[in-house]
C-alpha positions in Angstrom: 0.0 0.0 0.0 2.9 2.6 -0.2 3.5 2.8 4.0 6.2 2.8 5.6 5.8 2.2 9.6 9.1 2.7 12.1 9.8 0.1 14.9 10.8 3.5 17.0 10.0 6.9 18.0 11.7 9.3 16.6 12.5 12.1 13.3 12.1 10.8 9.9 15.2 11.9 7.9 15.0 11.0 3.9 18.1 10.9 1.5 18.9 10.0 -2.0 21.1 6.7 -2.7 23.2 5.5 -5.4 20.6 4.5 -8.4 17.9 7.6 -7.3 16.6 5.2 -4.8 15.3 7.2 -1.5 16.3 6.2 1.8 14.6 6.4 5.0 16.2 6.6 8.5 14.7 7.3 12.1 16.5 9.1 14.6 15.5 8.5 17.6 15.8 11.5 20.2 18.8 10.6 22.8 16.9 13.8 24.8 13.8 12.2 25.4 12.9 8.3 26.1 9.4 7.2 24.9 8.8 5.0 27.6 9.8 4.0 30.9 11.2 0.3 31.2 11.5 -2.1 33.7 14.5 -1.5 36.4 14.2 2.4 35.9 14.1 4.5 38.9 11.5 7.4 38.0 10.3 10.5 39.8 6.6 10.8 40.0 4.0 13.0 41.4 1.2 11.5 43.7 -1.7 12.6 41.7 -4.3 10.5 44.2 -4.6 8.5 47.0 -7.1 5.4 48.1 -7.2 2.7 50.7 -5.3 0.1 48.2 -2.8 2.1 46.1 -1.3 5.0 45.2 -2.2 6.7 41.4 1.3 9.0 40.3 2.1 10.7 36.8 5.2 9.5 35.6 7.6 12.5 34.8 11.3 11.2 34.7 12.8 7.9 34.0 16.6 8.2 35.9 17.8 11.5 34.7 15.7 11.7 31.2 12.5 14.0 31.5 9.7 11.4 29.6 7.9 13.0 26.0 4.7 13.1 28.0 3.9 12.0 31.5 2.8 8.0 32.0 0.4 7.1 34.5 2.0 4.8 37.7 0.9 3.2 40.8 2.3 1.8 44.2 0.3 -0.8 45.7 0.3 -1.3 49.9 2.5 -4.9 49.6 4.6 -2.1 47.0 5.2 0.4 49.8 8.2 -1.0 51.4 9.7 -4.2 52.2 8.9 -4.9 55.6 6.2 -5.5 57.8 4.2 -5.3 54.4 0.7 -6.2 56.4 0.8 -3.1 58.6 1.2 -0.3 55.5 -1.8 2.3 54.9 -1.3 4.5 51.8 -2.9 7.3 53.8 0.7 7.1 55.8 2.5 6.8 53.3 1.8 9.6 50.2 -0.2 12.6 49.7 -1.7 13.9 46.8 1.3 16.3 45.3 3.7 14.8 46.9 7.2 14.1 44.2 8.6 10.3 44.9 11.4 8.5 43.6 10.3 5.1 42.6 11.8 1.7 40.8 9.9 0.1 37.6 9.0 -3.2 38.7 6.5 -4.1 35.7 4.3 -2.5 33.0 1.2 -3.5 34.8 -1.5 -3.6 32.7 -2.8 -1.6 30.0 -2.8 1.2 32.4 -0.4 1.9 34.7 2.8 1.1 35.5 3.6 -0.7 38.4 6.2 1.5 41.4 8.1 0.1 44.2 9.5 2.3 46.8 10.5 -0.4 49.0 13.8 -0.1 49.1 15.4 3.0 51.6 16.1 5.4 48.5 13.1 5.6 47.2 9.5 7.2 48.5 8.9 11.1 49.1 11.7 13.4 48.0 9.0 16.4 48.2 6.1 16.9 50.0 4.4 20.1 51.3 2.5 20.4 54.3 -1.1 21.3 55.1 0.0 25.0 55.2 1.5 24.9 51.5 5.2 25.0 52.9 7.9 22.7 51.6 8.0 20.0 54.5 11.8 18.7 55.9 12.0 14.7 56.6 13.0 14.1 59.8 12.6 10.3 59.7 12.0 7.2 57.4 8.3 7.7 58.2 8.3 11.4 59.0 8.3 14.6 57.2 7.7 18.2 59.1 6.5 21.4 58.3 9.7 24.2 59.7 6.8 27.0 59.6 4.4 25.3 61.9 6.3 22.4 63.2 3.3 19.9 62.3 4.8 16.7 61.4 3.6 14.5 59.0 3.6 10.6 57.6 5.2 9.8 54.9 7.6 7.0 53.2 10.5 8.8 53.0 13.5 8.6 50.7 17.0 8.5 52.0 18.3 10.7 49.7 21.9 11.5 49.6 24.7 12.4 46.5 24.4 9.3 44.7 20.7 9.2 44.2 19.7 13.1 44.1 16.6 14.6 42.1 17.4 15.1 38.5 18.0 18.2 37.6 15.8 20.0 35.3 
């Protein structure tokens, strides 16, 4: 039928070959990843919260900012990787709230499904009731300096090896 379809995502670039045959090539963007994969530590942003799981927008996968935002979510047995029975999403994220998460599969047709269960990953960014950037002061703690209110969260242990990418 005359079509041409490309196994990836990226620019079509078309060019002349020996004979006045046409050639055509796909670049793909080394910028910009078209999806996230399996293994990849993203950062999301807690778009809402129920009894179950955890809904977040995909927006980075490592240090590469995503094409468009993919839809994720962290499950209770997800949260962390002990005492798995006892974990309540409520405790855990907030709607708004920016977490570093691992890839463990591409769900279903969906969502992808997060892990924060190991002690770098879970809320890098959180603010507090009164809109103020909150501070973690534990694994399971994050508190507002303005008011002093603290918080539950699943905190990220986040140090120089596994910082926020920067924009």
């Amino acid at each position: 039928n005359g079509s041409i379809y490309a196994g990836i995502v990226g620019v079509r670039r078309e060019s002349e070959m020996e004979g006045g045959k046409r050639k055509v090539d796909v670049l793909r963007d080394a910028g910009a990843s078209a999806l996230p994969v399996k293994g990849d530590v993203v950062t999301a942003r807690v778009t809402k919260v129920n009894a179950r799981y955890a809904t977040l927008d995909i927006l980075f996968a490592g240090e590469r900012l995503l094409s468009a935002s993919f839809p994720g979510i962290i499950r209770t047995r997800d949260v962390r990787a002990f005492e798995i029975d006892s974990v309540q999403i409520y405790q855990s994220f907030r709607p708004g709230d920016i977490v570093r998460a691992s890839v463990i599969s591409l769900g279903d047709s969906k969502s992808y499904y997060l892990s924060t269960a190991k002690n770098e990953l879970g809320v890098v960014i959180a603010q507090s009731a009164g809109g103020h950037t909150m501070i973690p002061i534990s694994w399971n703690q994050m508190q507002c300096p303005v008011t002093r209110t603290k918080e539950p969260r699943k905190v990220a242990k986040v140090g120089a090896n596994n910082a926020l990418p920067a924009k």
